[in-house]
C-alpha positions as CSV (number, residue, x, y, z in Angstrom):
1,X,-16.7,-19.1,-4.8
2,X,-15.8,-15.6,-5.2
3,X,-14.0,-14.0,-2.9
4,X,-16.1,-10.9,-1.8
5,X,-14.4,-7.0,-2.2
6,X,-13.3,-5.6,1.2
7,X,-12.2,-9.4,2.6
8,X,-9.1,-8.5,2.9
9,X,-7.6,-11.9,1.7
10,X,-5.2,-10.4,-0.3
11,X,-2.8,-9.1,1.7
12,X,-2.1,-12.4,3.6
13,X,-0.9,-13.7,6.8
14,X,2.5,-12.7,6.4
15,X,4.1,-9.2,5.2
16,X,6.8,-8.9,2.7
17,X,7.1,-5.4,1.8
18,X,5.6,-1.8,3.1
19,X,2.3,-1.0,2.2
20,X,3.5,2.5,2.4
21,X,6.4,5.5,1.3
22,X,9.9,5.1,2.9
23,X,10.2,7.2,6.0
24,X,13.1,9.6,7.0
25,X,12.7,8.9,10.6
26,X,14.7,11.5,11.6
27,X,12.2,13.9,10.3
28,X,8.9,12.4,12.0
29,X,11.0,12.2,15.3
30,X,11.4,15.0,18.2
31,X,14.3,17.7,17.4
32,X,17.2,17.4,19.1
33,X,17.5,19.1,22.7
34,X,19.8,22.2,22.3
35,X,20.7,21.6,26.3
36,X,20.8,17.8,26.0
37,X,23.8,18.6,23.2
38,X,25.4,20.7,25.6
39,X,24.8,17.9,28.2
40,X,26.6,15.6,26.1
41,X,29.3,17.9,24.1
42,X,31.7,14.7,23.5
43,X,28.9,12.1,23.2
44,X,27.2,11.9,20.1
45,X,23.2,12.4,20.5
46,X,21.2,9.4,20.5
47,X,17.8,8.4,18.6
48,X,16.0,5.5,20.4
49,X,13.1,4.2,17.6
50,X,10.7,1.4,18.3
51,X,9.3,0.2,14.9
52,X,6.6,-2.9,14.7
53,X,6.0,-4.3,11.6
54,X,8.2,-2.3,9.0
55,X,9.1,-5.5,7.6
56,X,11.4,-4.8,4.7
57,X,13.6,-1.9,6.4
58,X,12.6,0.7,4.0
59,X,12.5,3.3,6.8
60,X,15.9,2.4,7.9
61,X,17.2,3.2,4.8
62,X,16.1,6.1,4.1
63,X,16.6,7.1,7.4
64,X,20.6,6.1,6.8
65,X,20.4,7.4,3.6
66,X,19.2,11.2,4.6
67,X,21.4,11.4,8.2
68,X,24.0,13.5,6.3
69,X,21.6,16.6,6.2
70,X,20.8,16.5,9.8
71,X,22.6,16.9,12.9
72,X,24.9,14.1,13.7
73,X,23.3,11.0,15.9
74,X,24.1,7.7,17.0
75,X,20.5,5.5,15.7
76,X,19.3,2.8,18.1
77,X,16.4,0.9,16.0
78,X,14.3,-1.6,18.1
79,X,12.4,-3.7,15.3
80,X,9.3,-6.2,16.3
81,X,8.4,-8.5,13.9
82,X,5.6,-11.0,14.4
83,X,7.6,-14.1,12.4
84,X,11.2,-15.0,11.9
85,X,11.2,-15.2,8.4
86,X,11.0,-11.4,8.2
87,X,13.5,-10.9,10.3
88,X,16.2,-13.0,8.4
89,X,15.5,-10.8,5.5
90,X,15.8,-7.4,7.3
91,X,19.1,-9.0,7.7
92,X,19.6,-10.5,4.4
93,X,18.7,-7.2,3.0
94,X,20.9,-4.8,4.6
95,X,24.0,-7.2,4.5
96,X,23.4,-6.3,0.9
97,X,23.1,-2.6,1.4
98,X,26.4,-2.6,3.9
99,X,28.3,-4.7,1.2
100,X,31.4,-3.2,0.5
101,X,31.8,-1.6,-3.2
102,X,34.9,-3.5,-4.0
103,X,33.0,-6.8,-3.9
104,X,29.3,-5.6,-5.2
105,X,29.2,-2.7,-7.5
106,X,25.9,-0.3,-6.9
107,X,24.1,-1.1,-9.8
108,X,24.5,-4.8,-9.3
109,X,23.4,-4.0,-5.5
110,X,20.5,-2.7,-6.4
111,X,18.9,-4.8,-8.9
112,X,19.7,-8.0,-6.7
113,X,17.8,-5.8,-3.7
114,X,14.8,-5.6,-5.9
115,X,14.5,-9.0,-7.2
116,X,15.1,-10.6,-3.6
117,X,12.9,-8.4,-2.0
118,X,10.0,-7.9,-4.5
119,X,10.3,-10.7,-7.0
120,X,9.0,-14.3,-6.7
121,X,10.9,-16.1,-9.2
122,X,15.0,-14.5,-9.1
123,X,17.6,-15.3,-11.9
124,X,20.4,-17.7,-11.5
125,X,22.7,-15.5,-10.7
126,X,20.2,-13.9,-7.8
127,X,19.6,-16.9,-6.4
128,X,23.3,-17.6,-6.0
129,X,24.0,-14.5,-4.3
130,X,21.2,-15.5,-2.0
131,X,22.3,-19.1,-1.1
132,X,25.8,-17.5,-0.7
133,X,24.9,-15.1,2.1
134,X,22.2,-17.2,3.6
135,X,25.3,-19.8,4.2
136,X,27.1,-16.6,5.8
137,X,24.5,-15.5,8.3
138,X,24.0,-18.8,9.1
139,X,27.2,-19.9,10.3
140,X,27.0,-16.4,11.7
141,X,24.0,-16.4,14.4
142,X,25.2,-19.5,16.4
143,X,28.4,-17.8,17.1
144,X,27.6,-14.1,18.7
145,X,31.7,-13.3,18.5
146,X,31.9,-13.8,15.2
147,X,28.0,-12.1,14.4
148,X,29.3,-9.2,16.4
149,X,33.0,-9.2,14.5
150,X,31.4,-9.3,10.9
151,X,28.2,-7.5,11.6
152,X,28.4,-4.7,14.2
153,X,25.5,-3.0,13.2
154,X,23.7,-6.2,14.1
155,X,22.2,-7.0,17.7
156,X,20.3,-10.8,18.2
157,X,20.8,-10.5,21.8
158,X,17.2,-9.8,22.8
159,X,16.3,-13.0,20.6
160,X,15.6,-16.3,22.8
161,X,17.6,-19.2,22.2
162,X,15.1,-21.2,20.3
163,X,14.1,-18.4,18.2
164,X,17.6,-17.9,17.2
165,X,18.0,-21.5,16.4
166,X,15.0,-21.2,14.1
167,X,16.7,-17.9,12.4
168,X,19.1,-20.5,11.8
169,X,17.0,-22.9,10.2
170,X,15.5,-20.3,7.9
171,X,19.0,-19.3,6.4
172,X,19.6,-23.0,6.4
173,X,16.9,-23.7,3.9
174,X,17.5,-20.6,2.1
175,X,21.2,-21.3,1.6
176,X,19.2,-24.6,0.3
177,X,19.3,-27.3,2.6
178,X,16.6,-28.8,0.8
179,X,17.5,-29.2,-3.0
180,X,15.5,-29.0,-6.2
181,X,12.4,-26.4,-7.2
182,X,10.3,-28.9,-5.7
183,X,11.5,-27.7,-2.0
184,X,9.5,-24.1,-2.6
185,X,7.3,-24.9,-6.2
186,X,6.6,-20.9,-6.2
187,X,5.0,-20.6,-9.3
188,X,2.9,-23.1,-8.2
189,X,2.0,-21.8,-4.9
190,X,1.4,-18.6,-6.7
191,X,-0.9,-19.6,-8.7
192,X,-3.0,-21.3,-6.0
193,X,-3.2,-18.1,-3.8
194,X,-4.7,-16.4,-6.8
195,X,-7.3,-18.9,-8.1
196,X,-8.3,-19.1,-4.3
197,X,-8.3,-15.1,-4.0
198,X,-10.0,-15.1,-7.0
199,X,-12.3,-17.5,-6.9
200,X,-15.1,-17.6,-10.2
201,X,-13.1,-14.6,-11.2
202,X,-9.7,-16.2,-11.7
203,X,-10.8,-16.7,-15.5
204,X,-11.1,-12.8,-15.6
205,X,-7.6,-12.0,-13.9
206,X,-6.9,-9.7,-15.9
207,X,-9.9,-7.0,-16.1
208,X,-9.9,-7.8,-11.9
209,X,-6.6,-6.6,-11.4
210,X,-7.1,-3.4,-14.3
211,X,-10.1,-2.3,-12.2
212,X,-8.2,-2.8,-9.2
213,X,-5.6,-0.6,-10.5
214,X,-7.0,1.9,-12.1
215,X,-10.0,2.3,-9.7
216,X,-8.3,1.9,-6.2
217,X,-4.7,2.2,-6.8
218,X,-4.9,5.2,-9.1
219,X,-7.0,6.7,-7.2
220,X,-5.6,6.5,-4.2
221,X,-2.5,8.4,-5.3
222,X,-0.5,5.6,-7.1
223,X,-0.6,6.7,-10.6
224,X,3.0,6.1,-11.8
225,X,1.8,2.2,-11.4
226,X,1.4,1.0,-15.1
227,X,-0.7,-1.6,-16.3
228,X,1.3,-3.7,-17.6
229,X,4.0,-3.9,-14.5
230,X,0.9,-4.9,-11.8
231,X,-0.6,-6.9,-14.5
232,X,2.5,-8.9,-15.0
233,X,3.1,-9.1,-10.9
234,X,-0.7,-10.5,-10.4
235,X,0.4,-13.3,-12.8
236,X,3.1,-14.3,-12.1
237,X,5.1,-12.7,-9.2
238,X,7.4,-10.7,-10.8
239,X,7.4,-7.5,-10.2
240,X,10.7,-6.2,-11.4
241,X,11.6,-7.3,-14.9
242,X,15.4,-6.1,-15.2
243,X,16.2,-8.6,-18.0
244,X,14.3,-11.0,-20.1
245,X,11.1,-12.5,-18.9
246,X,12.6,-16.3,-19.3
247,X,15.4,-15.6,-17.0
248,X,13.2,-15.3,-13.5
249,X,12.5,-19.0,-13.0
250,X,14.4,-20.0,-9.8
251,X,12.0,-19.5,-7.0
252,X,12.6,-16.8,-4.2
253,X,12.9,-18.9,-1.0
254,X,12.9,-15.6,1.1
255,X,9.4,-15.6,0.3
256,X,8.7,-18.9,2.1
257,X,7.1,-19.3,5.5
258,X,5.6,-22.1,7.8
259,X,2.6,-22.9,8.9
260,X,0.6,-25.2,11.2
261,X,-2.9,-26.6,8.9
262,X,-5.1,-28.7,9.5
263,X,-5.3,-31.6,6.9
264,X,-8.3,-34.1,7.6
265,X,-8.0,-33.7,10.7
266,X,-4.4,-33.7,11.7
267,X,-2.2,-30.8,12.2
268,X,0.6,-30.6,9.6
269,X,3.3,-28.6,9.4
270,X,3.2,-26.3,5.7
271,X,5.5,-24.3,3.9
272,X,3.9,-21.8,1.2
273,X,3.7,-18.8,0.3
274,X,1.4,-16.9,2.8
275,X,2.3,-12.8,1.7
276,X,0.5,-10.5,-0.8
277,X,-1.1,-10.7,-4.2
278,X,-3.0,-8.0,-4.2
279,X,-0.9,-4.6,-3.7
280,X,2.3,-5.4,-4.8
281,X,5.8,-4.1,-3.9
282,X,5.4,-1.2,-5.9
283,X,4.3,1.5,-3.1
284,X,7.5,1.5,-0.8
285,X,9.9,3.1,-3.7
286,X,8.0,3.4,-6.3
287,X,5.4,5.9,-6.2
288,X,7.3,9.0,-4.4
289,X,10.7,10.8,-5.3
290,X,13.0,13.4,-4.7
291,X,13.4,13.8,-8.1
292,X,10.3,15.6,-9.2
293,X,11.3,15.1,-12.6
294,X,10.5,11.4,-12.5
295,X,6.7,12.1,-11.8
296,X,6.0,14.4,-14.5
297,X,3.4,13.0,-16.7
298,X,2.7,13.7,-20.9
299,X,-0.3,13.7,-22.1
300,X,-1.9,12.8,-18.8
301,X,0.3,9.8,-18.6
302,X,3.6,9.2,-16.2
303,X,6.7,9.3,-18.0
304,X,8.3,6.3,-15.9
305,X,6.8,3.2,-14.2
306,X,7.0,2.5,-11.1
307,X,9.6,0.1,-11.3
308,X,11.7,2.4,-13.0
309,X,11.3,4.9,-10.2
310,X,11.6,2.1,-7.8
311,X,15.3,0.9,-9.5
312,X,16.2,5.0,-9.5
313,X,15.1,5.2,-5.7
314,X,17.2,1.9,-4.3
315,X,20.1,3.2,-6.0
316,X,20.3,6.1,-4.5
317,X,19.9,5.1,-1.0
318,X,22.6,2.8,-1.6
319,X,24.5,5.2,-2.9
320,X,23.9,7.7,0.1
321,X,24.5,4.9,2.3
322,X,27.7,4.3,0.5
323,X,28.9,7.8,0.8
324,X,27.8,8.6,4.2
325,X,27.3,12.4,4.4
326,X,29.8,12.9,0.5
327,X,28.1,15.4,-1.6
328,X,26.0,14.0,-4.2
329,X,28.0,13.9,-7.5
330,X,27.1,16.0,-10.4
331,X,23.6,14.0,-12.3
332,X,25.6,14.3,-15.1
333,X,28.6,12.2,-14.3
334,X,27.2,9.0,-14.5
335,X,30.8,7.1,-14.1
336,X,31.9,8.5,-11.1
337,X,28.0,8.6,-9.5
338,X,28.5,4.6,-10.2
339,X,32.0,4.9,-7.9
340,X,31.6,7.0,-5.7
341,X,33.6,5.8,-2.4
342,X,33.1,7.3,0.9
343,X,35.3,10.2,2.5
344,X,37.6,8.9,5.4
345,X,35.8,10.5,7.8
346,X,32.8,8.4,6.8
347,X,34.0,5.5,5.9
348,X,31.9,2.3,5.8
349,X,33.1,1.2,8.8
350,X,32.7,3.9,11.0
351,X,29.0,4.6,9.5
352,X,28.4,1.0,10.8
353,X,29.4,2.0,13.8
354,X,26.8,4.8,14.0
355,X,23.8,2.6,14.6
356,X,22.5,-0.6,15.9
357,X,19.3,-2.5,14.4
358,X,18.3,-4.5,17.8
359,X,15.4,-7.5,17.1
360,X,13.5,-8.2,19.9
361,X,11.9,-11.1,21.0
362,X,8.4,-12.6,19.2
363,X,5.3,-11.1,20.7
364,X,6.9,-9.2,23.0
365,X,4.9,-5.8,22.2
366,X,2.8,-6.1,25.3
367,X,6.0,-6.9,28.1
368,X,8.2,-4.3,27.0
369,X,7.2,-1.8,29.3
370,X,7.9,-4.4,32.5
371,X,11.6,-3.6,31.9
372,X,12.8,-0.4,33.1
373,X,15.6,0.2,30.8
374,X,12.8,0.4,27.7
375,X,10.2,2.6,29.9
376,X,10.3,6.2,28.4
377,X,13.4,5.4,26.2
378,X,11.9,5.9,23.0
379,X,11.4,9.0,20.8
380,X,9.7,7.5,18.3
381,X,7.3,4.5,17.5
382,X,6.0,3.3,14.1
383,X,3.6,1.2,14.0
384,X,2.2,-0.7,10.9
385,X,-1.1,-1.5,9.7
386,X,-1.1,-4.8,10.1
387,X,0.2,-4.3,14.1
388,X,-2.2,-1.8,14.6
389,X,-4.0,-4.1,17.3
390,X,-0.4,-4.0,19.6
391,X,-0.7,-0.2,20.1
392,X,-1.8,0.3,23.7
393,X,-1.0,1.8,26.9
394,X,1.7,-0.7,27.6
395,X,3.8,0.6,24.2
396,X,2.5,3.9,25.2
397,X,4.7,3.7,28.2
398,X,8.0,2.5,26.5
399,X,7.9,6.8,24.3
400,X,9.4,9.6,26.3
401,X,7.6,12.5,26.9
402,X,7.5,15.1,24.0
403,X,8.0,11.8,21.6
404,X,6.1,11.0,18.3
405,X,4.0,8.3,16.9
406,X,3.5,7.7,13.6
407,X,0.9,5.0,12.4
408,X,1.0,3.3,9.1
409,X,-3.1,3.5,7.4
410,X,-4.8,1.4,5.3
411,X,-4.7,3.4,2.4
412,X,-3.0,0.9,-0.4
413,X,-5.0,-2.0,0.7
414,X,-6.9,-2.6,-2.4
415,X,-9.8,-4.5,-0.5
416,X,-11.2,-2.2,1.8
417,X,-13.6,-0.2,1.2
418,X,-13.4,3.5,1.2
419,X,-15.8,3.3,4.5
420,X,-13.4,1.1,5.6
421,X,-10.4,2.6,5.4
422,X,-11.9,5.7,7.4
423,X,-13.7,3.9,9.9
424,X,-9.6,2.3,10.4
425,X,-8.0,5.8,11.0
426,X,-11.1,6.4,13.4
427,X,-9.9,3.2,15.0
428,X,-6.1,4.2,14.8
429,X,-7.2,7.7,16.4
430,X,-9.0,6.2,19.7
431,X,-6.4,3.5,20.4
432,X,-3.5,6.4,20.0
433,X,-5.8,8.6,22.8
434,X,-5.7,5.5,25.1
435,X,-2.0,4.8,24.7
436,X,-1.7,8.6,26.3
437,X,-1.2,10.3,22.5
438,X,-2.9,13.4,21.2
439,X,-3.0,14.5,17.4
440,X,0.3,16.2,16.4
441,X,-0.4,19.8,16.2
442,X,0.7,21.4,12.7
443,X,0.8,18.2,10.7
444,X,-0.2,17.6,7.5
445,X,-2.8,15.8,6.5
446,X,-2.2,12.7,5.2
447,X,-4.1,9.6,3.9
448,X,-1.2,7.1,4.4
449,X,0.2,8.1,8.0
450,X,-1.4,8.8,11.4
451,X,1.0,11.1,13.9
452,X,0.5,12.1,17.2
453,X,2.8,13.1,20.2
454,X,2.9,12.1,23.7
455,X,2.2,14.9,26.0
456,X,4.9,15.6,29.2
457,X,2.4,14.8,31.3
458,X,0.3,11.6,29.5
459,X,0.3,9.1,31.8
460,X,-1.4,6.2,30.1
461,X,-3.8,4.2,32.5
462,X,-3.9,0.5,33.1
463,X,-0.8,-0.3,33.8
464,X,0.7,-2.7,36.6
465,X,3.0,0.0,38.5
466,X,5.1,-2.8,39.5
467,X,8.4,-3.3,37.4
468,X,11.4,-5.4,37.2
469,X,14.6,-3.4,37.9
470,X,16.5,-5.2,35.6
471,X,18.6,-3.2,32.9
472,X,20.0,-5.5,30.8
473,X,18.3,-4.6,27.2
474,X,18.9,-7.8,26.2
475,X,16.8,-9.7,28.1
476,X,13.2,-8.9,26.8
477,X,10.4,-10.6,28.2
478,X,8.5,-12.6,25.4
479,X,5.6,-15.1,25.1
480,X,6.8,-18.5,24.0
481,X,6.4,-19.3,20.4
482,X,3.6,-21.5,21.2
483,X,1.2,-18.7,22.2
484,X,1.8,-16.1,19.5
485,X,-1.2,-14.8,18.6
486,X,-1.9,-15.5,14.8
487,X,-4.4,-13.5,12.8
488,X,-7.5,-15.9,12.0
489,X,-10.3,-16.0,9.8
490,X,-12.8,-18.6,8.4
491,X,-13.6,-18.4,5.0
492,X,-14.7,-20.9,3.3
493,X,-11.5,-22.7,1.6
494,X,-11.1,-23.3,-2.1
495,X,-12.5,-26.7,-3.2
496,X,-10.6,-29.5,-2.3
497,X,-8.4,-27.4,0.3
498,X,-8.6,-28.4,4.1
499,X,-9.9,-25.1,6.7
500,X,-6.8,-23.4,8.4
501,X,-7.2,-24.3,12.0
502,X,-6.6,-21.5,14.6
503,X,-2.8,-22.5,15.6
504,X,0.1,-20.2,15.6
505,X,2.4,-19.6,13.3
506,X,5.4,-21.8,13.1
507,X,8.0,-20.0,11.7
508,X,11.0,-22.6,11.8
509,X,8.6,-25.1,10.2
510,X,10.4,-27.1,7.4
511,X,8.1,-29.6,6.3
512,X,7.1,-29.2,2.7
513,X,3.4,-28.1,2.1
514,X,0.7,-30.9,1.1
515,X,-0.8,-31.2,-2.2
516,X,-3.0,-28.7,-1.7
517,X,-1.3,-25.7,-2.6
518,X,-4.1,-24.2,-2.4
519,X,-4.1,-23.6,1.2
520,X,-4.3,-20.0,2.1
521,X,-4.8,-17.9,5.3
522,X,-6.1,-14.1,5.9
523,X,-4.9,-10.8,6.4
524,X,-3.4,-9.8,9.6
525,X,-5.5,-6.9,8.5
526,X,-8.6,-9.0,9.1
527,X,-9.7,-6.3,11.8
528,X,-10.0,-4.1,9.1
529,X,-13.1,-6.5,7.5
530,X,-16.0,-4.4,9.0
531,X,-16.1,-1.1,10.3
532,X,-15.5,-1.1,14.0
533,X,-16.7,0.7,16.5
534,X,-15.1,2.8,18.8
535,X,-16.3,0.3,21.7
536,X,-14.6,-2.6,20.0
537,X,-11.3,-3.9,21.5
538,X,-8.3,-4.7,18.9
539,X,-7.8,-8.1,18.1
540,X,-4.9,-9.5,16.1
C-alpha cells in the first residue's frame, strides 16, 4: 500500500514539537493601556495568554527570553493540551531552562534541551539527566507544598485529581519504572511508523524524503534545512547529532504515549510512538534568527544547517532567560557569554516569580467560558493547527475586547497540498469571524500565522447566557478522560497490523505495545485531508 500525498499521516496523533517559528508573544498581543498603568502605578501590569496546542513551549521562551525589551509585566500563560504526555514535557522542559547555572552550565543546557525534545534515541548521559528529573517532578506533583516550594512558576491546580495522578505515572515510567530498552523499543517503533507511512515506497526512503525537502520544505520557506540533517531524521530519529552517531542509542521515553487499539477484537491498551515523521523538529528554531548573519547563503547555498541555527537559537534563549533583562555580552567574548549570571535585580528567583504557566484541565476548550473569572480575561489566544477545530464562539468569549488571536497554518505540513493548505486558512478565516474576530488591520502577510482582533463590541452568538459565579481559577470545568474526543481516521492498516478503533486516547496507559509495532494512527490534522467548505462544521 502506498500511502497517498496530502493524507496527512505523517504528522501523527500526537504533537511533539511546533510546526511553526517561536513567537514573542508580547509582540502579537495588545499594547499596554497608558491609563490602566496609571490605574495600577505599584502593581505590575499583567498579560493573561490562552495558548492550545503549543506543545513544546517555544513561544514561552521566547516570550521570557525577549521581556527585557518591553515594558515590564507579570505573564499569566493558560496552556491546553489535548494529552498528558505533553504536558509533563512542557514541564520537563522548562525545569531545564529554570536550572540554576551553578548545577547546569548553558551549553550543556542546551544540547540536553535539543536531544530531549527533538531526538529519538538520547545519549547515556541525556537519558540520565532525564530519569533524574522525571524522579523529581514526580515526587513533586502529589505533594502541591512542595510543587509550589520548588517550582513557583508552576500551577497544576486546574488539573483533576486523576489526571494529576496519571502526570504521575508518566514521570514514573520516564524516571523508568519499567527497565530495559524493551519498555519503549524506539528504533523499532520508528521504523514501523515509516514502513507504514511509506508504504511500497519505504524501499525509496530516501529520494521520498529529498523530494519532500526540496520540493515542499524548500519551497515553503525552509531552505537552511540540509539534506543530509532531514535525511538522517527520516531514518532514524535523530535530528540533532551533537556527538558521534553511535552514542544516540538509549531511547527517548518523552516521546512515548498510550493508546487504546483494537487487537482481534479486543481493546488493548498500547504504548508507541504516535508523533511526527514527516516534518521534523527543525522549523521551531531552526529556520528563523535574529542573527541575519546565520542565513546568509554562498553560492546559493546556506552557510549553516538548521541544526546549527537551531543549537545557536536555544542557547540564547537560555541565556536571555538566564540574565533576565542583563545586556547581551559582547559576541566576541565567548567566556563570559558562557557565564553570564543575572543582575540582582533580576535574579533567577525573582524572574520566576514574574510568571505563572497554569495547565488546565483535558478538553476543557469548550467550558472555559462557563466560568466567570476566564470570560474576557484574556489578551491573547494562540491556537495551533492541529486545535484548529476548538476555535469557536465559546473561546471567543474567554479574549477581552481589543485582544488578539493568532492562529498557527498549515504551512510546514509536508502532505497537504498547496490547495489544501489555502482552502485551511479559508477555514481558519470563517471559524475566526464566528468566534466574534475580524482580520487584524495592518498586518503582514504571512503564510505561517493567521491574526485577527476582537472588536469592543463582538459579541459572539450561541452562547448559553447563563454562568456559574464561581471565581476560583482553579476549578475548570473539563470532560472526563473518557470522552476526549480523539482525532480518527480509517486507512487501511499496514499488513499484518489490527484497524485503530475509534476510542480515546489514554494517556496514563502503561501497558507495553503488542507485536505489531506497526500500529499507527492519523493526524489530528485529519480535517485538513480534503478541502472543506465554508458550510462544513470542524471536527477534531
Amino acid at each position: 500500500m502506498t500511502t497517498p500525498a496530502g493524507s496527512g499521516a505523517g504528522f501523527g496523533s500526537v504533537c511533539w514539537w511546533g510546526l511553526s517559528p517561536a513567537l514573542d508573544l508580547q509582540a502579537e498581543s495588545p499594547p499596554v493601556d497608558p491609563d490602566s498603568q496609571a490605574d495600577t502605578a505599584h502593581k505590575t501590569p499583567e498579560l493573561d495568554v490562552l495558548l492550545l496546542g503549543s506543545v513544546d513551549g517555544r513561544h514561552l521562551l521566547r516570550t521570557l527570553a525577549r521581556a527585557a525589551l518591553w515594558p515590564r509585566r507579570r505573564f499569566n500563560f493558560y496552556v491546553l493540551e489535548n494529552n498528558l504526555e505533553a504536558v509533563a514535557r512542557h514541564m520537563l522542559i522548562f525545569s531545564l531552562a529554570l536550572e540554576e547555572p551553578e548545577k547546569m552550565g548553558l551549553r550543556e543546557r542546551s544540547e540536553a534541551f535539543l536531544e530531549v525534545w527533538g531526538n529519538a534515541l538520547l545519549r547515556p548521559p541525556v537519558a540520565a539527566l532525564v530519569r533524574a528529573q522525571a524522579e523529581r517532578l514526580a515526587n513533586l506533583v502529589p505533594e502541591p507544598d512542595r510543587l509550589a516550594e520548588q517550582l513557583p512558576w508552576l500551577s497544576l491546580r486546574a488539573l483533576k485529581f486523576r489526571e494529576r495522578d496519571a502526570l504521575e505515572a508518566v514521570f514514573r515510567f520516564w524516571s523508568g519504572g519499567e527497565r530495559g530498552p524493551e519498555a519503549f523499543p524506539m528504533s523499532r517503533l520508528w521504523d514501523s511508523r515509516l514502513r507504514h507511512y511509506l508504504g511500497s515506497r519505504y524501499d525509496a526512503r530516501r529520494g521520498v524524503s529529498d523530494w519532500d525537502l526540496r520540493m515542499k520544505l524548500h519551497d515553503r520557506g525552509a531552505q537552511v534545512i540540509h539534506t543530509h540533517e532531514f535525511r538522517r531524521w527520516r531514518d532514524t530519529g535523530v535530528a540533532f547529532e551533537l556527538r558521534d552517531s553511535s552514542a544516540y542509542h538509549v531511547p527517548n521515553r518523552t516521546l512515548a504515549s498510550g493508546r487504546l487499539l483494537s487487537h482481534r477484537g479486543e481493546r488493548v491498551a498500547a504504548r508507541g510512538y504516535w508523533g511526527d515523521i514527516a516534518t521534523g523538529p527543525f522549523v521551531a528554531f531552526g529556520i528563523e534568527a535574529d542573527d541575519q548573519s546565520l542565513l546568509r547563503t554562498s553560492n546559493g547555498q546556506p552557510v549553516k544547517t538548521a541544526g546549527e541555527i537551531t543549537q545557536h537559537n536555544v542557547t540564547e534563549l537560555f541565556r536571555e532567560v538566564a540574565a533576565w533583562g542583563r545586556p547581551r555580552a559582547a559576541q566576541g567574548d565567548k567566556e563570559e557569554e558562557l557565564r553570564l549570571e543575572p543582575q540582582p535585580w533580576t535574579s533567577a528567583a525573582s524572574a520566576r516569580e514574574s510568571f505563572t504557566v497554569h495547565f488546565l484541565a483535558l478538553g476543557s476548550a469548550q467550558t472555559l467560558h462557563h466560568k466567570r473569572c476566564y470570560q474576557g480575561r484574556f489578551q491573547l489566544l494562540y491556537v495551533a493547527c492541529g486545535m484548529v477545530h476548538l476555535l469557536g464562539p465559546e473561546l471567543g468569549a474567554c479574549v477581552s475586547p481589543g485582544g488578539n488571536l493568532v492562529v498557527e497554518l498549515a504551512r510546514y505540513l509536508v502532505d497537504l497540498r498547496p490547495e489544501q493548505l489555502q482552502a485551511f486558512s479559508a477555514r481558519v478565516s470563517e471559524l475566526a469571524r464566528e468566534a466574534g474576530f475580524a482580520p487584524q488591520t495592518g498586518a503582514s502577510p504571512s503564510e505561517t500565522f493567521a491574526r485577527f482582533c476582537k472588536s469592543g463590541d463582538s459579541a459572539p452568538s450561541g452562547l448559553d447566557p447563563a454562568v456559574e459565579s464561581e471565581p476560583a481559577p482553579g476549578e475548570v470545568l473539563a470532560c472526563p478522560l473518557e470522552v476526549v474526543s480523539v482525532p480518527r481516521a480509517d486507512p487501511a492498516p499496514a499488513t499484518g497490523s489490527p484497524r485503530l478503533s475509534s476510542q480515546p486516547q489514554d494517556s496514563s496507559a502503561e501497558v507495553p505495545a503488542p507485536p505489531q509495532e506497526a500500529l499507527t494512527t492519523e493526524s489530528p490534522a485529519q480535517n485538513l485531508e480534503s478541502a472543506p467548505t465554508p458550510d462544513q462544521a470542524p471536527h477534531p
